[in-house]
N, C-alpha and C positions, 0 to 999 in steps of 0.2 A: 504494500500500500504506500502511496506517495501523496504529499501534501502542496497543496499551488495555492497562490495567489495571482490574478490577472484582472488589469483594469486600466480605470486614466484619472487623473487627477489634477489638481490646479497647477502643478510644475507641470506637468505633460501634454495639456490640452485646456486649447481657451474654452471660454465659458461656451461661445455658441456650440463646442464638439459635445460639453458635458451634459449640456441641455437635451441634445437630441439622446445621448445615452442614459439621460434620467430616468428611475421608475417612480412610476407614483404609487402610493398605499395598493389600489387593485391590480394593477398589473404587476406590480413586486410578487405578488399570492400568485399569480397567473405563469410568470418566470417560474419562479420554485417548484410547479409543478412541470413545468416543460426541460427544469435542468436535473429534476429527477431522471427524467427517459433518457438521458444523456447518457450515451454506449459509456461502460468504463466506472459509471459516478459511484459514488457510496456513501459521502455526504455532502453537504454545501450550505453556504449561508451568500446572500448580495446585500452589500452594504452601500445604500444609494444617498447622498447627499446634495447637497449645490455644488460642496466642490471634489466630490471623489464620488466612482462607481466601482466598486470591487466583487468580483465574486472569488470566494474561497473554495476549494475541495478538497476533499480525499477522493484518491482516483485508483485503479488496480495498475494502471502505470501512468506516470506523469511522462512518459516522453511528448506524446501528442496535447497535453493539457492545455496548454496556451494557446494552439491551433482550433480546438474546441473550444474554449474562448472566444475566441472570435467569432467563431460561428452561429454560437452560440447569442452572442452580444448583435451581431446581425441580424441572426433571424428575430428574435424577440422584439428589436428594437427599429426594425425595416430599415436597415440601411446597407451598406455596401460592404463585405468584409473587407475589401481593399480600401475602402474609405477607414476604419474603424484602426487597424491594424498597426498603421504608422504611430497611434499616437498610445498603444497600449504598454504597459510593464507587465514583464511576468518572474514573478519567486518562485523558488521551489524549497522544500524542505527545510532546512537550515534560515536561509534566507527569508525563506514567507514565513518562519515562523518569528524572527526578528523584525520583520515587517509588520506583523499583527500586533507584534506587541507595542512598537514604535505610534502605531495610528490611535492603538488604545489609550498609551500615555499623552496623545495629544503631540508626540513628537515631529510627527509627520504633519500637522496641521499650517492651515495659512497663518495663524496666530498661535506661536507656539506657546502650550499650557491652558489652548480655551476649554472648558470642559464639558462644550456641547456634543463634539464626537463621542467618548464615552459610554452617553444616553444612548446616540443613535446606535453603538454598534449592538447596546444591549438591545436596542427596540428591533435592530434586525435578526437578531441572534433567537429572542422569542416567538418572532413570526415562523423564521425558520425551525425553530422547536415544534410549533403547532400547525407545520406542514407536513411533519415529520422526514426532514432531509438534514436533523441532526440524530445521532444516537449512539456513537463511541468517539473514537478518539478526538475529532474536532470538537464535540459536544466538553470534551473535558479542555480542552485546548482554549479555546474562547473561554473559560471558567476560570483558566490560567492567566489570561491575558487581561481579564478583570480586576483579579488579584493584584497582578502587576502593575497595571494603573494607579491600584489605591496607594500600593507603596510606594512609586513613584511619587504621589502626592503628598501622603505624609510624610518622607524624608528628606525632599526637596521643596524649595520655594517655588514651585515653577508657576503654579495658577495664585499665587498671592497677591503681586501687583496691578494695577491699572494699565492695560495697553490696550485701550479705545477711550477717546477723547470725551466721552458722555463717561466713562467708569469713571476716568480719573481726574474730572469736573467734582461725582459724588464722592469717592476718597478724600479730595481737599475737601471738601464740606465736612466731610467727619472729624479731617483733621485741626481742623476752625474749632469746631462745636462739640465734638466729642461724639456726641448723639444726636441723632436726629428724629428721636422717638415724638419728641415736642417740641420741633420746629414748624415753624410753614413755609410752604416753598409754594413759590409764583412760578409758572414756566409761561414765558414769553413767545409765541409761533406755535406751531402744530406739525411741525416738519418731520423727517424721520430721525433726526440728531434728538429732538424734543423729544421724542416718542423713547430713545432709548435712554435717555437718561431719568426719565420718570417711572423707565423701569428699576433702575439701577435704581432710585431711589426706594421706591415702594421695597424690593430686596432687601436695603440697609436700614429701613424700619421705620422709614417716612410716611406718616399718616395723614396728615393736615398736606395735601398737595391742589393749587388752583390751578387754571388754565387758562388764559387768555386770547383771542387769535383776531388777526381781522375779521376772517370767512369765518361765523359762527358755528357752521356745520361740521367743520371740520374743528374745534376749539370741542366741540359737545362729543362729537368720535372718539379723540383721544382722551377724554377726561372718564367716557363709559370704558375704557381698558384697563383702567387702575384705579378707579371709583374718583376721580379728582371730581372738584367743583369748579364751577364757570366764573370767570370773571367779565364783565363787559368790557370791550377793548376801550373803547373812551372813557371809562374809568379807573384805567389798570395806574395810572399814576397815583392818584387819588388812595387808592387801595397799600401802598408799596408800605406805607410806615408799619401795616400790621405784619408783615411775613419780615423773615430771618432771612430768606436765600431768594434770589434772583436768580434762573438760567433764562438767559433768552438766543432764540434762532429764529428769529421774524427774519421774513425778505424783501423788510425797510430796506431804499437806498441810502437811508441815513441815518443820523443820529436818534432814536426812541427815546432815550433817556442819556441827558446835560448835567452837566456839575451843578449848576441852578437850580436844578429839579434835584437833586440828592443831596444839597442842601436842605433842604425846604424835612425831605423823607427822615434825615438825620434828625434832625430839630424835632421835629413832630413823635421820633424813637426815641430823643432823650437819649442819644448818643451811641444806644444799644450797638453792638458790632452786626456790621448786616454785609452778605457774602454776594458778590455779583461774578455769574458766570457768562461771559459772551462769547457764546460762539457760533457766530453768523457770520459768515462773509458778503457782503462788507457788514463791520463792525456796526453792530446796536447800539453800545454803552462809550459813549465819550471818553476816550480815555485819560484824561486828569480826575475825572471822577475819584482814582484812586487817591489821589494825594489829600482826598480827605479822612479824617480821621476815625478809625473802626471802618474803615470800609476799604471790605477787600475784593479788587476785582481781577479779574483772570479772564485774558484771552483766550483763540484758539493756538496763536502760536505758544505761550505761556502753557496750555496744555498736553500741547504736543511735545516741548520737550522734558515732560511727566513721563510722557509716552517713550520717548524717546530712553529717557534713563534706565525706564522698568522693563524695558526690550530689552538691553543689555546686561540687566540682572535678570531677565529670564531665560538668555541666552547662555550664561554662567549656569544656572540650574538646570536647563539643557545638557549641560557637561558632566552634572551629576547624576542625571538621571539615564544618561545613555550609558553610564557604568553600570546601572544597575539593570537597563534593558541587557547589555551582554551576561551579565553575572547568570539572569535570572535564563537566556538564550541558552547558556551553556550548561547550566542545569536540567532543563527542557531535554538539550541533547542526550544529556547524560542517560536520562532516563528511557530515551526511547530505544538507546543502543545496548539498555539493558533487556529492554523490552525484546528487541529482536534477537537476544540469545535463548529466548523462554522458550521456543518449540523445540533448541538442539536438549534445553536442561529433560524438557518433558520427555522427549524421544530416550535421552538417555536412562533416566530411570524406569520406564516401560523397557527396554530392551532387557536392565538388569533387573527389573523384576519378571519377567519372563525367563530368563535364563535361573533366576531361585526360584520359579514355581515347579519349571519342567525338572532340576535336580531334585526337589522334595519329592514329586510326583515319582521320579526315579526309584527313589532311596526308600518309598513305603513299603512295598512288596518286604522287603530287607528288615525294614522293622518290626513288624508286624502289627499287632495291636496297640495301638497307645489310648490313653485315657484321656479323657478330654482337657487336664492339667498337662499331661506332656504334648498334644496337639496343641496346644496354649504355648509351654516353654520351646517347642519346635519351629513356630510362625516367630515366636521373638527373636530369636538364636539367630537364624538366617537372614531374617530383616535389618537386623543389629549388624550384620554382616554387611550385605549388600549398602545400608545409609553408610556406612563407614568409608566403603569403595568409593560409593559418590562424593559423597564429602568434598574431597580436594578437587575433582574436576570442578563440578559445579560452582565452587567456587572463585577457582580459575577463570572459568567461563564469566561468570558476574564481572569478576575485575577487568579482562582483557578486551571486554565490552566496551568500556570507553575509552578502550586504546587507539591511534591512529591503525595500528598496524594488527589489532585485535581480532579481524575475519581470518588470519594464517591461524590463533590457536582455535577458532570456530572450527575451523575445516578439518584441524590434524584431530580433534576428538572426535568428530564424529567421522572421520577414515579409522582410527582407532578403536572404535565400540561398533563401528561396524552401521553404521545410523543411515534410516534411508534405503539400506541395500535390501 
């Protein structure tokens, strides 16, 4: 049995190739059943995202895997396998299994340590359970690669920092205020930058969240996503002395909010410290705003190089975590090189209990009657025998398993016991 991984990804193929090779929720069910029939298969899982399509297998030989891939990836997905082909990777064994663990820990990701892969591979990994095209060794394999993930996470920083500019907008907010369990926060636009920081916020424990927008209808959308309340946009100034944090991404061509007007919000706070996030290009929030006092404001370049910094310390923890992808790879190895000595062990000991069944069988006649205590001490006598014999092979066999050069003592034992013949 041989283990593949074949697919494309955001290194491999632009968005428009990933698109067309996307599955969605029905037809992912619908694949699974059509890579069942697949000459060769024995299990599989397809791990479909925006920016990665994978399918995994055990196969009874991986030379043609990748080729079946394609094929596979074409018929299901009506395209060309010569279209498809140029932009796929394919692993085998060793490889794909440092590959799966690499995608699990987020190491393979567009943003490395985000922790939405993780989910998905588990989301595919259960469909594929209750299509039943898991059920031995990938089914334990993905179980491992789960594992690996977590401790990837707990031993390394890798998912700790902010790197997207709506996180690490709500980070600084934490880092101002502490908590934001009794803060209020105004978000200024309705945009998709607004939308992801009002998630991040809701996450970090922000309950008190308003909304603002020119286009009402869209002000009312995003505020039904994370239960926020509406503010009328002609009176979102009016409104500013009662909230702590400002984010705004309106697609004002100018200035929303003047030093003048944050004077006024200041005054009206009683000097309260109150957190302005802008990041709209172009700029919402005048920027001398900041030189007033308690008031702190942060752009998007200001954010970026947040972004910037916790890239490079995730990148460091990248370097820890990929020790511990190999550690945990070569363990994986270990075990499956043990694994594939288990039919010479089994073979062996069926041979040497057949050669003590047939001598006893021999030796009855000779004995004559025995009582069913010497039938007792006769089966131990010979068994005690024959485990002793095996003893050192077997255990030879065990260790020479994860040797490089460990199928020369596989071979000469069973040329030796005669195994096979």
């Amino acid at each position: 049995m041989r283990f593949s991984i074949t697919g494309v990804n955001h290194n491999t193929a632009p968005v428009e190739v990933r698109e067309r090779l996307a599955f969605d929720e029905h037809s992912l069910s619908t694949a699974l059943q059509e890579l069942k029939r697949r000459p060769g298969f024995c299990e599989g899982m397809i791990l479909s995202t925006c920016n990665r399509v994978e399918v995994a297998l055990t196969s009874e030989d991986a030379s043609g895997a990748g080729l079946a891939v394609d094929e596979f990836l074409a018929d299901t997905r009506h395209v060309a396998r010569e279209w498809v082909t140029p932009y796929l990777y394919h692993y085998e064994d060793g490889d794909a299994i440092r590959h799966l663990f690499r995608v699990a820990a987020s190491l393979d990701s567009m943003v490395v340590g985000e922790p939405q892969i993780l989910g998905q591979l588990k989301a595919a990994y259960a469909l594929a359970k209750e299509h039943g095209a898991l059920s031995g060794f990938l089914d334990g394999l993905l179980t491992r690669a789960f594992n690996v993930a977590k401790r990837v996470r707990s031993e390394t920083d890798i998912g700790e920092s902010a790197v997207s500019v709506s996180y690490a907008a709500v980070e600084l907010a934490k880092e101002i205020f502490g908590t934001l369990a009794d803060k209020r926060v105004l978000i200024v636009g309705a945009g998709k930058m607004s939308e992801l920081a009002a998630r991040h916020l809701r996450r970090s424990g922000a309950t008190h969240i308003f909304v603002t927008n020119r286009t009402p209808e869209r002000a009312v959308e995003m505020a039904q996503l994370f239960g926020g309340q509406i503010v009328e946009y002609t009176r979102f100034l009016s409104f500013l002395p009662e909230v702590d944090i400002v984010i705004t991404s309106s697609g004002a061509p100018h200035y929303i909010l003047v030093r003048d007007d944050m004077k006024k919000v200041m005054a009206a706070r009683r000097n309260r410290p109150m957190f302005l996030i802008d990041i709209a290009v172009p700029r919402n929030i005048e920027p001398i705003v900041n030189e007033l006092d308690n008031v702190f404001l942060y752009d998007i370049d200001d954010l970026q190089k947040v972004v910037e910094t916790n890239l490079a310390g995730r990148m460091q923890s990248a370097v820890d975590a990929e020790a511990i992808i190999r550690e945990e790879v070569d363990r994986m190895m270990a075990r499956l090189k043990e694994r594939s000595v288990v039919p010479t062990i089994v073979g062996l000991q069926e041979q040497l209990e057949s050669v003590r069944a047939a001598e006893v069988a021999r030796m009855r006649g000779k004995l004559g009657t025995l009582t069913p205590e010497q039938e007792q001490a006769l089966e131990a006598l010979t068994r005690s025998i024959i485990n002793k014999i095996a003893h050192g092979p077997i255990s030879e066999l065990r260790r020479h398993a994860t040797q490089p050069d460990g199928h020369h003592f596989v071979a000469a034992i069973r040329k030796v016991f005669r195994l096979g013949e």
